[in-house]
KOLTI-241132 format. One line per field, with one value per residue (C-alpha): x, y, z; residue in one letter. Coordinates in steps of 0.5 Angstrom, whole numbers, plus 2048, in hexadecimal, padded with zeros to 3 digits. Layout:
! residues N
xx = X	... $
yy = Y	... $
zz = Z	... $
residu = A	... $
! end
This chain:
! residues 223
xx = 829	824	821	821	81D	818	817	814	810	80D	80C	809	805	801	801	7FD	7F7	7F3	7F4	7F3	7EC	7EA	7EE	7EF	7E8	7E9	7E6	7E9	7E5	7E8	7E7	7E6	7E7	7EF	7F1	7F3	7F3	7FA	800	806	80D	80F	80B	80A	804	801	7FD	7F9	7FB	7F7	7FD	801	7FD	7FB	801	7FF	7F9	7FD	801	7FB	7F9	7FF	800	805	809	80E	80B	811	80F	812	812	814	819	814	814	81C	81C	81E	822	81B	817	81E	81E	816	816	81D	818	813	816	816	81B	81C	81A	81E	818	81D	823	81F	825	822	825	81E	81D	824	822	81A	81D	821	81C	817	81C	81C	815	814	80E	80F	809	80A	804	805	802	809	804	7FE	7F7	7F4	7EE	7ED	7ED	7F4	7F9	7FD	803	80A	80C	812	80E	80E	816	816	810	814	81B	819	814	80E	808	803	7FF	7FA	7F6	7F2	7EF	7E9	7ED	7E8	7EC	7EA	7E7	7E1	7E1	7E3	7E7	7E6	7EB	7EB	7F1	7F2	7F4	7FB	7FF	804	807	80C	805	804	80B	810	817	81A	81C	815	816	815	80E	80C	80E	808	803	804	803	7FE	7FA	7FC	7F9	7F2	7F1	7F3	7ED	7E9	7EA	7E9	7E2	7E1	7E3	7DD	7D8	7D9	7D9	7D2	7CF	7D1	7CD	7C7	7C7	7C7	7C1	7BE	7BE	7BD	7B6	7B9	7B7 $
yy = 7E1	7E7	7E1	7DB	7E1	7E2	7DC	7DB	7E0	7DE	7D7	7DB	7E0	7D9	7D4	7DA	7DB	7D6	7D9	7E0	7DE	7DC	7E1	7E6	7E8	7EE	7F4	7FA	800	806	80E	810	80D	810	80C	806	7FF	7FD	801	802	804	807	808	809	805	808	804	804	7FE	7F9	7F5	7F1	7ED	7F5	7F3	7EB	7EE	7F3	7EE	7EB	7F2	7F4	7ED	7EB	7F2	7F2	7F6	7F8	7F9	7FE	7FA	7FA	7F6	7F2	7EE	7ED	7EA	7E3	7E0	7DD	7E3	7E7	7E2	7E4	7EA	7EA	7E5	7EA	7F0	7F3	7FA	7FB	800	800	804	805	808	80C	80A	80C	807	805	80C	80B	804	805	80B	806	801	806	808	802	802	7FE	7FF	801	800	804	805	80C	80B	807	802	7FE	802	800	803	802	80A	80D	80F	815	814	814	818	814	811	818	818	812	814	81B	818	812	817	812	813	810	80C	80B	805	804	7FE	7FB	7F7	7F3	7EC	7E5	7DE	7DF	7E7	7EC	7F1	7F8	7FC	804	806	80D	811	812	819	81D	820	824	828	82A	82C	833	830	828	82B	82B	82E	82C	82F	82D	826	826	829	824	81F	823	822	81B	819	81D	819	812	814	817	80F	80C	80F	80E	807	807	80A	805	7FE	802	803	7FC	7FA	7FD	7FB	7F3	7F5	7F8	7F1	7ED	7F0	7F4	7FB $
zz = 7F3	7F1	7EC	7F3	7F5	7F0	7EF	7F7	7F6	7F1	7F4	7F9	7F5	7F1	7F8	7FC	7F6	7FA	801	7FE	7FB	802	807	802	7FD	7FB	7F7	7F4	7F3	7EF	7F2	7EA	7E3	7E3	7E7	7E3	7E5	7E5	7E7	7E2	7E4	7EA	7F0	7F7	7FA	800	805	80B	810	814	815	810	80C	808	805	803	801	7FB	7F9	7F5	7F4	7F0	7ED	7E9	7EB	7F1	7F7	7FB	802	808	80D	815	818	81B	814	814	81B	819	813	810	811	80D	808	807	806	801	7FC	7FE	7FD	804	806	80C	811	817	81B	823	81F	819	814	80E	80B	808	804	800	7FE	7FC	7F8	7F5	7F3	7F0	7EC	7E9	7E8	7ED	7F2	7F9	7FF	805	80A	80D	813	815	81A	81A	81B	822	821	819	819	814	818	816	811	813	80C	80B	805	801	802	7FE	7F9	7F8	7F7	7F2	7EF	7EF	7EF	7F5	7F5	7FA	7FC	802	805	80A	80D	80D	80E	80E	80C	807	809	803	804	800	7FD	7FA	7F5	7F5	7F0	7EF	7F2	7EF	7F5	7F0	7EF	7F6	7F7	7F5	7F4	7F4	7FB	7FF	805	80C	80C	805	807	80D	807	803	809	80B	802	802	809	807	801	805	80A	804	801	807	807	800	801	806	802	7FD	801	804	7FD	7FB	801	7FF	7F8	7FB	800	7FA	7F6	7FC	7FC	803	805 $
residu = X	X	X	X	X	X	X	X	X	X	X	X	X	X	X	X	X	X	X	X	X	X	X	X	X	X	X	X	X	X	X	X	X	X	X	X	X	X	X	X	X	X	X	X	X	X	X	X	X	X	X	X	X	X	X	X	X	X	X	X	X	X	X	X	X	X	X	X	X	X	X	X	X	X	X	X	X	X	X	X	X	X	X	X	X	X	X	X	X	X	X	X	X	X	X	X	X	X	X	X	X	X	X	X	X	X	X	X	X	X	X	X	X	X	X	X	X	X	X	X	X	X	X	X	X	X	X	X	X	X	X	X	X	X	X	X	X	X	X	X	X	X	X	X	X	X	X	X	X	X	X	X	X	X	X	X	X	X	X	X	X	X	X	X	X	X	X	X	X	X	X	X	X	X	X	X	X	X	X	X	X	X	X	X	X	X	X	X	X	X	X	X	X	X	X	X	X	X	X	X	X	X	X	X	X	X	X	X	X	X	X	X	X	X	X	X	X	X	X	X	X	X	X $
! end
């Protein structure tokens, strides 16, 4: 069955190219030069959310690898959405109970050497600003022992639009904390660390669609 699954996605990986180069144009920028083109091993990937199409989107970033997704019990609604998110790679989130069954299983995964793609926000920005983190996310990067990996976005969706992305440098959390066992305070400090440096991303990543703007009118002969 895990190869039926595969073979799905892969069908939809290699049939959505097309759509992806008109809806889904993108460019990647770095924060420095240590941070590496590709992800190896595991990892949790943290991203900001506009709505589900972030994770269309990094399907194609992290292609050929699996990207698992925490998703909420709306994408396990009906039996082709369930079916979707299982060639997909789709952990449910069950927000109204909060069963933390979704923890248990991203560890697992990540274990495995698996990506794992959580938005931290828990819902979709209405505003584009970064909500605050539910820390949920460094339960699960704590447990697997995985790096973060932040990845940020413009949301900037659309036919012929291009959409811009910044990755971030991976954290250790192992580096901020005293024992294997954080406790509730630390917990919120390291929310706290990685939230700041999603917002400094974000301006970043704002700073650099801006230069690149600039350049362009330069070599258009604007002021």
């Amino acid at each position: 069955m895990n190869i039926f699954y595969q073979i799905f996605r892969w069908i939809g990986v290699v049939t959505g190219y097309p759509f992806k180069w008109l809806f889904f144009k993108n460019k990647i920028y770095y924060e420095n030069e240590r941070v590496p083109k590709r992800v190896k091993g595991g990892a949790l990937i943290i991203t900001n959310h506009f709505n589900p199409l972030d994770y269309v989107l990094n399907v194609f970033v992290f292609f050929p690898r699996k990207l698992y997704v925490v998703a909420s019990e709306h994408a396990f609604k009906n039996a082709w959405l369930r079916f979707g998110m299982k060639f997909w790679g789709g952990i449910r989130c069950d927000r109204n109970t909060r069963n933390m069954g979704f923890v248990i299983k991203s560890i697992k995964e990540i274990k495995k050497g698996h990506l794992v793609q959580i938005f931290p926000e828990g819902h979709n920005t209405d505003d584009g600003t970064i909500k605050p983190f539910y820390p949920s996310y460094l339960l699960i990067a704590l447990k697997a022992k995985a790096p973060i990996v932040p990845l940020i976005s413009d949301g900037n969706y659309g036919f012929f639009k291009r959409v811009h992305l910044i990755k971030g440098e991976a954290i250790d959390l192992s580096q901020y904390i005293s024992s294997d066992k954080p406790s509730k305070e630390e917990i919120l400090q390291l929310n706290e660390l990685v939230y700041q440096r999603v917002l400094a991303l974000r301006a970043e990543l704002d700073a650099r669609i801006e230069a690149d703007k600039k350049g362009r009118n330069k070599r258009c002969g604007g002021k």
